[in-house]
C-alpha positions, 0 to 999 in steps of 0.5 A: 279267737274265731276258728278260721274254719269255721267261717263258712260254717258260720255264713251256714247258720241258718236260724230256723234250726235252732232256738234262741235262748230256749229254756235260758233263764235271763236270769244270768244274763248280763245287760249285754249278753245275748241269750245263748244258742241252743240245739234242741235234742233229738227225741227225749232230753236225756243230757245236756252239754254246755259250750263256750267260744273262744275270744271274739268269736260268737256262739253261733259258731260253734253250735253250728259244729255241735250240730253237725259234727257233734250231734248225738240222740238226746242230748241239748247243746247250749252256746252261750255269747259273751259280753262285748268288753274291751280287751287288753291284748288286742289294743283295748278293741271291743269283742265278744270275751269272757274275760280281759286278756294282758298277756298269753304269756304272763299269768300273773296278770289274770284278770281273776274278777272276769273269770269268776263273772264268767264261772259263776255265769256258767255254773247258773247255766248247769244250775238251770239244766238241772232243773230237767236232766241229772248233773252228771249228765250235763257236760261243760266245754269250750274252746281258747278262752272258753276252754279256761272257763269251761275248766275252772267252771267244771273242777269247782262245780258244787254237784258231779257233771258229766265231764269236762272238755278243754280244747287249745286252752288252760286252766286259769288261776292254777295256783288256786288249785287243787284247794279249789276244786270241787270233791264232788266232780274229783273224778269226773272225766276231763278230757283236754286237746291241743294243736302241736302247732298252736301259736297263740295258746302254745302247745306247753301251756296245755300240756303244763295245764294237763300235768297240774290237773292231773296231779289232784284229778287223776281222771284227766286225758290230753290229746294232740294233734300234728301241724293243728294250729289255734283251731280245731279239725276232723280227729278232734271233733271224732275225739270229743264225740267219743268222749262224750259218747263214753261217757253217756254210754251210748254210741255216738 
């Protein structure tokens, strides 16, 4: 789902800014998977923050954001593309996905393998971060369908991370939870964002996710938006960054 907002940004990208798979082993790429984005930092790489695109979209997208709305000192921001796959709710069209979609409305038709492919794909990622900064300095984020991803990815870390960031998203395969979840990242801060005018990820599958998580992981927050649909806005973008910022201890 590609944040209509984000079009002119992404007619913006300008590669020169940024490195194509810079310190991504091909390791954990798919045979179709493009080497992710990456944001360099700025001055010494003291922490990194993982993001993933929602569905159809690219990671173009979003590390333009990461790099004009999310920036802070020190801290290398990796955009990951999915593989192109068919997808079940849009009529079997190919596109950029983490996992096959029958349904936003009937989650016991998960596309569990899908999910877990892109979980472990994601836990390689952190893995391979650790080899330069602290696991509790990485962050693991996304938004829609990355978000999920990005959720499940970051209760079942095997090592504490940073903190987790889910926005207009869900926590797939709920009912493995809480025996999933990781002890190690049982409080590591979780911060979700929601659009109360989302028509695609309804507002009450967010708030349904915040009060599953938050009945084993008491370190959750949700926030919401007024009149903000399936995309995302200023007061959100200020919200992560404060996140983020809170949780590095720097001032953002």
């Amino acid at each position: 789902m590609v944040i209509p907002s984000l079009r002119n940004l992404i007619a913006r990208f300008s590669p020169d800014k940024f490195k194509i798979g810079s310190c991504i082993s091909k390791t954990f790429l798919s045979e179709n998977m493009s080497p992710p984005i990456v944001i360099q930092p700025q001055g010494e790489h003291k922490a990194s923050v993982i993001f993933l695109h929602g569905l159809g979209d690219t990671g173009h997208g979003w590390s333009q954001v990461m790099s004009e709305e999310l920036n802070i000192k020190h801290v290398k921001y990796i955009c990951p593309t999915a593989s192109s796959i068919p997808v079940t709710i849009n009529m079997g069209m190919r596109m950029p996905a983490w996992y096959d979609i029958v349904s936003l409305s009937e989650f016991d038709k998960e596309d569990k393998a899908g999910i877990m492919r892109s979980v472990n794909y994601v836990h390689g990622l952190i893995a391979e971060e650790e080899k330069t900064v602290p696991s509790d300095k990485i962050f693991v984020g996304g938004f829609s369908q990355g978000g999920a991803v990005a959720l499940y990815s970051g209760l079942t870390y095997k090592n504490k991370l940073g903190g987790v960031i889910g926005l207009s998203c869900y926590l797939p395969l709920h009912t493995e939870f809480p025996s999933a979840a990781s002890p190690q990242n049982a409080d590591t801060p979780v911060i979700l964002c929601h659009g109360k005018a989302d028509v695609v990820v309804d507002t009450r599958f967010g708030q349904m996710s915040h009060m599953k998580i938050k009945a084993f992981h008491p370190t959750v927050e949700m926030k919401l938006y007024d009149n903000m649909g399936h995309t995302s806005c200023p007061r959100e973008l200020m919200d992560v960054k404060q996140f983020l910022g809170n949780n590095l201890g720097v001032s953002p």
